[in-house]
N, C-alpha and C positions, 0 to 999 in steps of 0.2 A: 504494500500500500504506500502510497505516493502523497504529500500536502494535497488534499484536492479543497476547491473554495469551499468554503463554511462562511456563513453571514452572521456572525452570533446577535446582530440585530433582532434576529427571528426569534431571539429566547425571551423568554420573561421568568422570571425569580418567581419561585415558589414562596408563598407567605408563610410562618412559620405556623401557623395553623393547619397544614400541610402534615405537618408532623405528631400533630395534637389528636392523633389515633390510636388504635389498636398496633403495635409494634408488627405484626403479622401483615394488617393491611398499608402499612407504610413500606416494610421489606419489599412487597409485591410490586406495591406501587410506584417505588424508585425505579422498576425496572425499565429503562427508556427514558430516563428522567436524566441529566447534567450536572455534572460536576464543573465550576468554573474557576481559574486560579488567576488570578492578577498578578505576575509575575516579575518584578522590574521593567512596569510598562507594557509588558505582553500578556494577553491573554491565553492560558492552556484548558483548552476544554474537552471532557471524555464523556461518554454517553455513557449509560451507566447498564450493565448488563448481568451485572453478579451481585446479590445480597445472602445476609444471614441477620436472621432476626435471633436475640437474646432478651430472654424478658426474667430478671428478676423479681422478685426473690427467693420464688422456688428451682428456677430454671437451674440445675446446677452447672451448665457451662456458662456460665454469664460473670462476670467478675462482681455483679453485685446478689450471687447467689447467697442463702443464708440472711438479708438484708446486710451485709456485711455493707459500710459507710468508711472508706477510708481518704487521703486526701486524693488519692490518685479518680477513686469510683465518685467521689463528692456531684462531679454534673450529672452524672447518674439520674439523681434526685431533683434535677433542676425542671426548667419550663422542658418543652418539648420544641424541636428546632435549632440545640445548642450543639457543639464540636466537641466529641469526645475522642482526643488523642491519644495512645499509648503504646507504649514502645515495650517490644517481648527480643528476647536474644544481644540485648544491649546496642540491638544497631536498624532497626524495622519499624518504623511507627504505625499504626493502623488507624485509619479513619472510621469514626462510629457517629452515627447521628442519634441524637439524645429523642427520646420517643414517648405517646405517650400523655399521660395527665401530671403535671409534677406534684413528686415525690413518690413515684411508679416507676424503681430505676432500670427502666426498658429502654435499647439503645440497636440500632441496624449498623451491622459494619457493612461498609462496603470493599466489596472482594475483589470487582475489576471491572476497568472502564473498556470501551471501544476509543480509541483515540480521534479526534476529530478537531484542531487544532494548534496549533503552535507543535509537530511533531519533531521539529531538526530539534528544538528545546529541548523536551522531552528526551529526546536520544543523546543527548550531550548529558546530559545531569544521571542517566541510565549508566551512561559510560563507564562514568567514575566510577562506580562498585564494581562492573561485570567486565571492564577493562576493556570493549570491545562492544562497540551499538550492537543491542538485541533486535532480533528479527520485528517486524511491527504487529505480529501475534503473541509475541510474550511483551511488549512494550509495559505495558498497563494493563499485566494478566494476571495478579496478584497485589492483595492487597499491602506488602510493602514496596512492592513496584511501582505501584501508581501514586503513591506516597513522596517515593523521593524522584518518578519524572516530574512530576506538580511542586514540589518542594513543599509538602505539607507538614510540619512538624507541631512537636507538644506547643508551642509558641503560640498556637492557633487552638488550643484546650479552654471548651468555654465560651467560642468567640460563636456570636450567633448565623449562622447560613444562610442569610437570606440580605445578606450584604459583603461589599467590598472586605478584605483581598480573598476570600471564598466564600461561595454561597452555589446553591443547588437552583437550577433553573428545566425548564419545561421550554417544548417547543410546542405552543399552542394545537397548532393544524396535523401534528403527527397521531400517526395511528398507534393504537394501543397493541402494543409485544406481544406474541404468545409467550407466557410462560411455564419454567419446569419447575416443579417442587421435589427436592430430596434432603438427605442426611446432609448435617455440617459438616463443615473440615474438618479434622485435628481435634475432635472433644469426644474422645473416645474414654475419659478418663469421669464422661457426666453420668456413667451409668444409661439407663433407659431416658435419659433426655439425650441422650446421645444420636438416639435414631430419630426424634421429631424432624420431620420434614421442612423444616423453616431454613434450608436455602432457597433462594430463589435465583435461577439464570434465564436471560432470554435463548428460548428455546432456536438451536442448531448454528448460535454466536459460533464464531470462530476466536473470539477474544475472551471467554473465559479462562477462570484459572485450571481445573481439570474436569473431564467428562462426569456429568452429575452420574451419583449414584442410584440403584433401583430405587423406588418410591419406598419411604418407609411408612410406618403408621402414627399418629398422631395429629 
């Protein structure tokens, strides 16, 4: 895939009322939805094609499983529409959107964008960890991928989405995605929340992070 025009005129920001749902029907509903990064004057924009909804406090993959409250989970509990950053392996940030009624610490990460964009950027700031520009199917095919081509970091923990230098936008006149529901990544450790269905990918992307798994139950 090749810079091809993008108008980001055609977008408009989601109100953060947007967010102010069932975590479930907001995972869903990002799918087809925009990530936008204001970047030293550039715009980096990704379509949005992978989520995983976590909904504490019974959820045990959720980091605010348990109602556990600590400074890292704190947005957790906040309005719905906020940036919950956090970083796993000392070098990976993941982007989560705060979800939900506040103080219902339910939050959607987002897993992996369609790049659509500012992509030489993107592939430059990609570089620097992988030593070598990634293909533009793994670009923004994980969620600390798409993290450090946007440069999104904890800096941005808190900050609300629906404004300047990120925020989530919609393309009015687009049609609505098929989507796939299966297991999450990597929470193999939640027990039987492990297998709830609350990933969400647009079904037969080529830019998600890996081929969803069979339908689970939940």
């Amino acid at each position: 895939m090749h810079d091809t025009p993008f108008d980001p005129d055609r977008l408009a920001a989601l109100p953060r009322g947007f967010c102010q749902r069932s975590v479930l029907t907001v995972a869903r509903e990002l799918i087809g939805k925009f990530v936008v990064r204001s970047l030293d004057g550039e715009l980096l924009i990704g379509r949005i094609v992978e989520t995983e909804a976590y909904r504490g406090p019974e959820d045990a993959a959720a980091h605010s499983f348990g109602g556990r409250r600590t400074a890292r989970t704190e947005v957790m509990y906040g309005p719905a529409g906020l940036c919950y950053v956090f970083r796993i392996y000392g070098m990976h940030d993941h982007l989560n959107v705060v979800a939900g009624e506040e103080g219902e610490p339910h939050a959607v990460l987002v897993r992996a964008l369609e790049p659509k964009l500012g992509l030489a950027t993107m592939r430059a700031r990609r570089s620097v960890r992988t030593k070598r520009a990634p293909s533009d199917a793994q670009l923004l095919s994980g969620p600390g991928k798409l993290t450090q081509a946007l440069g999104i970091t904890r800096e941005l923990y808190g900050h609300s989405l629906d404004r300047a230098p990120l925020w989530l936008a919609e393309e009015p006149t687009s049609t609505r995605p098929r989507v796939d529901r299966s297991a999450r990544v990597g929470v193999d450790y939640a027990g039987s929340w492990a297998e709830k269905p609350w990933r969400f990918s647009e079904r037969g992307s080529p830019w998600i992070s890996v081929a969803p798994k069979p339908r689970a139950r939940g």
